[in-house]
C-alpha positions as CSV (number, residue, x, y, z in Angstrom):
1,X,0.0,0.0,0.0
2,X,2.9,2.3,0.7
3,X,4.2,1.6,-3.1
4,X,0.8,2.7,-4.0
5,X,0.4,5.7,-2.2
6,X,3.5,6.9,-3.5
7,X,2.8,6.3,-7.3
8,X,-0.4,8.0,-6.2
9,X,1.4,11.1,-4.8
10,X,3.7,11.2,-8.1
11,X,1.4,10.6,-10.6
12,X,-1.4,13.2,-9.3
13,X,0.5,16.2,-10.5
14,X,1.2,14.6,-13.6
15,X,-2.3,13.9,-14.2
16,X,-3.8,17.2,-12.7
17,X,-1.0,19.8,-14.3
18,X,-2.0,19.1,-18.3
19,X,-6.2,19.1,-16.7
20,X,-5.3,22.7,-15.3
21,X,-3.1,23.6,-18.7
22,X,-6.0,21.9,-21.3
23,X,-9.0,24.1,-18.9
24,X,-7.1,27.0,-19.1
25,X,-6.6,27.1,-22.8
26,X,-9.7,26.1,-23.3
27,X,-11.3,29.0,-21.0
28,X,-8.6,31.4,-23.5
29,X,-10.3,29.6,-26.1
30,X,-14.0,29.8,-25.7
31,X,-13.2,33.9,-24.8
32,X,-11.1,34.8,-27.8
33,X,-13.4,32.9,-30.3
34,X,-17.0,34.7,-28.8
C-alpha cells in the first residue's frame, strides 16, 4: 500500500498539471473565439 500511495502522490500532478493547462486554454479559447 505504501508503493501505491507513493505512485499516487507522483502521478497526481502529472495527471492534474495538463487538466489545469488543457482548462485553461480552453477557457482562453471559448473567450477569444465569442
Amino acid at each position: 500500500t505504501e508503493m501505491l500511495f507513493c505512485s499516487t502522490v507522483v502521478g497526481l500532478p502529472f495527471l492534474l498539471a495538463p487538466m489545469i493547462l488543457t482548462g485553461e486554454l480552453f477557457r482562453a479559447w471559448k473567450s477569444c473565439s465569442q
